[in-house]
N, C-alpha and C positions, 0 to 999 in steps of 0.2 A: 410600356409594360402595363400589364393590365392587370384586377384584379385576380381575373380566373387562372391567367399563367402561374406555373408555381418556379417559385425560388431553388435556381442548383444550386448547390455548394462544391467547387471540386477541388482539391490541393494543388500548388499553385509549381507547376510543371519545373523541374530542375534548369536555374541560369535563365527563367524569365522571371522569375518575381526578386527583386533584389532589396535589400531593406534598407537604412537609412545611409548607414555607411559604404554602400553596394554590396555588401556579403548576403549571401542566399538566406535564405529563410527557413533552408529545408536541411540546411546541416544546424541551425538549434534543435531541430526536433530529434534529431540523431543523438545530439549530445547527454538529454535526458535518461538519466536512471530509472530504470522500468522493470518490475516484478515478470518472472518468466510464466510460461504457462504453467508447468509443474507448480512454481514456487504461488503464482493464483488459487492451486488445485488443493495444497495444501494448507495454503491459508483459510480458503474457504471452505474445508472438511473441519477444521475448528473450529469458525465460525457458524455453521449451519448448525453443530450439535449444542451452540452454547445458545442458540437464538430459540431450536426445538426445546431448550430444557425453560426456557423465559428469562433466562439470565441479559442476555444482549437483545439490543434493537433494532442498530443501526451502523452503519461505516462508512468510510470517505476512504477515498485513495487519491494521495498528494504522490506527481510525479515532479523531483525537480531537478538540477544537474547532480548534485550531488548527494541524495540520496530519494529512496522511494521510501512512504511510507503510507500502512495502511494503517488506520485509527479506527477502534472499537467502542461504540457508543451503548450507554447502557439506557438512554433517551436519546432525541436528536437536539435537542438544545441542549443539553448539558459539553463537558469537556471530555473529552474521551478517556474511559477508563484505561485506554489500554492504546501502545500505539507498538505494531512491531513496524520495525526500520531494516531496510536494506542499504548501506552506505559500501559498496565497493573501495573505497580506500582505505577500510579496516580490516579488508577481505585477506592480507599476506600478516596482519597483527593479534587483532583480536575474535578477530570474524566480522564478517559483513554484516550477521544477522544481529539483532536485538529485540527482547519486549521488554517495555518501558512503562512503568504503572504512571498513573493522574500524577503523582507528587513526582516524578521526574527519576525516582529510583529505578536502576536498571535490573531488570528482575533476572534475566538472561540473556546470554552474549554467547555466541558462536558462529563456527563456519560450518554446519548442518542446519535449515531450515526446518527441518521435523522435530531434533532433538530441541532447537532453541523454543519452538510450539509446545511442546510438552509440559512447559512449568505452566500454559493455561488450561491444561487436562485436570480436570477434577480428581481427585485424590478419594478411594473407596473410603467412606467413614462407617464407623461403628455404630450400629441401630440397635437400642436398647427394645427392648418391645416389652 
């Protein structure tokens, strides 16, 4: 191989890539919890209006089996102010959804993605002038 050639990368074809213990490869990626396109759309319709006002900076999205979550950065070195979570095994109790402040209090909990965003919607205040 030579330097001008470039590098493919292709996912590794169902029942030929086997991993240590001979199980596929390609049913862990299955297993992971994964934000939907709607539930991306509306995450980041909150996020973009909190980043246009200078409030936010930055985000990460962590997918892992057992939940996805996406974290709100109000720098990129710092800890995230904010983190909402999708956990599907709280999906039939208290809802899948959550936002979770820095100090680990859980701000809200439900099973509507819009409604549970809503506690980071800024609230009208009163302008003395």
């Amino acid at each position: 191989m030579s330097d001008s050639e470039p590098i493919v990368f292709s996912p590794p074809r169902a029942g030929s890539a086997r991993g240590p213990q001979g199980a596929s490869q390609s049913t862990d990626a299955q297993r992971h919890t994964v934000f939907t396109r709607q539930e991306l759309t509306a995450i980041l319709d909150v996020y973009g209006r909190k980043v246009a006002s200078g409030e936010w900076r930055d985000y990460a999205i962590d997918l892992g089996r057992d939940m996805a979550v996406f974290s709100v950065f109000r720098r990129s070195s710092e800890v995230p102010i904010y983190r909402i979570e999708k956990n599907p095994k709280l999906a039939r109790k208290q809802g899948a959804y959550s936002v979770i402040a820095a100090t680990g209090l859980i701000l809200k909990r439900g099973h509507e993605l819009k409604r549970v965003l809503a506690v980071l919607e800024s609230k009208p205040r009163l302008v003395i002038a």
